[in-house]
C-alpha positions in Angstrom: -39.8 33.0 10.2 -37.7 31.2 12.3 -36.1 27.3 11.6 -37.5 26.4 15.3 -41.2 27.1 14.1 -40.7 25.1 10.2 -39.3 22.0 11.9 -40.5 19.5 15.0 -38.8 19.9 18.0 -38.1 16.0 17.7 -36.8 16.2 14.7 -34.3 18.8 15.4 -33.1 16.6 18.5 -32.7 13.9 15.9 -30.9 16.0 14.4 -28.7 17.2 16.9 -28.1 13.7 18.3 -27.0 12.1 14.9 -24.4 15.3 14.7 -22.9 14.4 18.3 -23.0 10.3 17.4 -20.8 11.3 14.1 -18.4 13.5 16.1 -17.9 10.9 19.0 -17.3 8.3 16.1 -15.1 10.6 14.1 -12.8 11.1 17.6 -12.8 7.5 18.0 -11.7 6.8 15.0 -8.6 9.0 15.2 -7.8 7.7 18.7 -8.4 3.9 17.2 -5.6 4.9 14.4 -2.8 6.5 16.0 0.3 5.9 14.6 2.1 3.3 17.0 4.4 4.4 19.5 8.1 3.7 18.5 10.0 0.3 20.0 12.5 0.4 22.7 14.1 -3.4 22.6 13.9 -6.2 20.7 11.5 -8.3 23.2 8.8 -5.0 22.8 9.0 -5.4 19.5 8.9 -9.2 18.9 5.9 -9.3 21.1 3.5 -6.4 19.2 4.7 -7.4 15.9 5.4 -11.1 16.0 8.5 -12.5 14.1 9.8 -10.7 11.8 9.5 -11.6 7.9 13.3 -11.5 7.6 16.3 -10.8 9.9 19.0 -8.8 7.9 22.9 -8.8 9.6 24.5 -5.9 9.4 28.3 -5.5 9.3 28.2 -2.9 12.1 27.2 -5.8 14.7 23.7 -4.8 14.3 20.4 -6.3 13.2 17.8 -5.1 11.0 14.4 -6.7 11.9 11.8 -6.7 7.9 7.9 -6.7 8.8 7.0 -7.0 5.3 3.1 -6.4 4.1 3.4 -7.2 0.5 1.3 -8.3 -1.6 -1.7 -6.0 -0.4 -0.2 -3.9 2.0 1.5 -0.4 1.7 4.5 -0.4 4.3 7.4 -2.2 5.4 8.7 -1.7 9.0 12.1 -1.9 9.2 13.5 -2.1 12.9 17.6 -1.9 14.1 18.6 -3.4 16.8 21.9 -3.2 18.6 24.1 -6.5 19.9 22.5 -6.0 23.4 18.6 -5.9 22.5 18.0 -2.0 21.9 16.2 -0.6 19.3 18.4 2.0 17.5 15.7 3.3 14.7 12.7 2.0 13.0 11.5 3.5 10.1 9.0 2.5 6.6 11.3 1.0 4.0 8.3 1.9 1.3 8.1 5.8 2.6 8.9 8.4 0.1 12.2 9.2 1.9 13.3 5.8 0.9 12.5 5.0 -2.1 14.6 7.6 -4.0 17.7 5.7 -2.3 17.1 3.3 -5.0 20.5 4.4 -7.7 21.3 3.2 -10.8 23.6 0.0 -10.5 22.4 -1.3 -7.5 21.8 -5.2 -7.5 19.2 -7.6 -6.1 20.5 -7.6 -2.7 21.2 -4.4 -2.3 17.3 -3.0 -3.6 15.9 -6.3 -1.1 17.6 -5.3 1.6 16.5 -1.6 1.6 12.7 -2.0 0.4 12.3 -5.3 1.9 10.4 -8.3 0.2 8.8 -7.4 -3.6 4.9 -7.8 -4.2 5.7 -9.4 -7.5 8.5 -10.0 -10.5 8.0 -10.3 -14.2 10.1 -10.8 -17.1 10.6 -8.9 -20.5 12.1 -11.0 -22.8 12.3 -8.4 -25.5 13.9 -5.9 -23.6 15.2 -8.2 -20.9 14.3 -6.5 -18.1 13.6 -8.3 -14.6 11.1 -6.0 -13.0 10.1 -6.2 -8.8 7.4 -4.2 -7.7 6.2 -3.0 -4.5 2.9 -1.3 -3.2 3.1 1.8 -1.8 0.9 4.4 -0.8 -1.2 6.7 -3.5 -1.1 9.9 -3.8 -2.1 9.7 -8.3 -4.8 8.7 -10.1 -6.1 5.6 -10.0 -6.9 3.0 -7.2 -3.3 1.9 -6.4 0.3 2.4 -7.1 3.1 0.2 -8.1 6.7 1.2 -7.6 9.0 -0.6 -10.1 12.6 -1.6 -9.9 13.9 -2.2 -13.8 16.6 -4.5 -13.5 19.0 -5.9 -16.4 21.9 -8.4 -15.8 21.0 -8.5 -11.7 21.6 -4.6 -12.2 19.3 -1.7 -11.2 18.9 0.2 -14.4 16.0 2.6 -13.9 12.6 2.7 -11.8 9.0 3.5 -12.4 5.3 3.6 -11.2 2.3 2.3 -12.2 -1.0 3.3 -11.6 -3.7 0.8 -11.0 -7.5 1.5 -12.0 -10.7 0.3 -11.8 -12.4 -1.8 -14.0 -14.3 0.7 -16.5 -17.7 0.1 -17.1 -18.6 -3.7 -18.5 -16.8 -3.8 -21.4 -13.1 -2.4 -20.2 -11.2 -5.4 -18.1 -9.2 -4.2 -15.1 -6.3 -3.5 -16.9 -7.9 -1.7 -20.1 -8.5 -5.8 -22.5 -12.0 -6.2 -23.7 -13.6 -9.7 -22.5 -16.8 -11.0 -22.7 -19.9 -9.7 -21.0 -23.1 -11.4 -21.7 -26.1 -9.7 -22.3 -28.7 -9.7 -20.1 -31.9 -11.9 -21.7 -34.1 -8.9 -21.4 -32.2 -6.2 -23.4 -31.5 -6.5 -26.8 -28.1 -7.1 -28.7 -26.0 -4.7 -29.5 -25.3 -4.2 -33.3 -21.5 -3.6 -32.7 -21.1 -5.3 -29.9 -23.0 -9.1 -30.0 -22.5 -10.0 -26.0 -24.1 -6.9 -25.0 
């Protein structure tokens, strides 16, 4: 028996038109995110991206223009531009590539300068640690990935990643503490558990 005879003919157009409404979007889309094209001078690039977050001087003559994105976004454009106005390179300070650059011994200037501005710093007393962090893209478990720059005495001594997750089920806060979550007035209490 053929598929034709089981289903109406105006359902199998439906069909047919939802499939070529989900391919056109799906080739939109792609067109929509293309990766930009890269900058040629310093005026192209001032007047897509706006003013930079930073301006770095080089001691070759050069300047390095910082777009940064932190503290919810996964990149940081990095553009160098030569005495006269042309763009040399431009490249993701947060891209794999770069982020093993970071070395042992390095100090505060060195590590802003190549990953451009920090999402965040804390402070371990115990340890003493200083510790930046930057998002950057995930490709683990979790939601979202923190790369971590473990410095002691203004000094890079190691980095890290953490992995961010969701908030599991009612009783887990988003980083894994217990707090409270009241009951609902129609269920009853839990015996272990008395805000359930």
């Amino acid at each position: 028996m053929s598929v034709f005879k089981l289903l109406p003919l105006r359902l199998l157009r439906g069909i047919g038109m939802l499939l070529f409404v989900a391919v056109a979007l799906q080739l939109a889309g792609c067109m929509t995110f293309a990766p930009p094209r890269p900058f040629t001078t310093e005026a192209e690039t001032l007047a897509a991206k706006g003013e930079p977050t930073r301006r770095w001087q080089n001691e070759d003559g050069t300047t390095t223009l910082e777009y940064a994105t932190q503290p919810y976004g996964r990149s940081c454009l990095m553009v160098q531009i030569d005495q006269g106005g042309i763009v040399l390179r431009q490249w993701d300070a947060l891209d794999d590539e770069n982020l093993v650059r970071v070395q042992k011994g390095m100090t505060r200037e060195e590590v802003d300068r190549l990953l451009g501005e920090h999402r965040s710093e804390q402070t371990f007393r115990l340890s003493g640690e200083e510790v930046w962090d930057w998002n950057v893209r995930n490709y683990g478990p979790g939601i979202a990935t923190l790369f971590n720059v473990h410095f002691i005495d203004g000094k890079v001594v190691r980095t890290s990643q953490t992995y961010v997750y969701p908030r599991e089920g009612p009783f887990w806060g988003g980083w894994g503490y217990p707090h409270p979550y009241y009951r609902h007035p129609f269920f009853p209490p839990h015996p272990f558990f008395p805000y359930w």
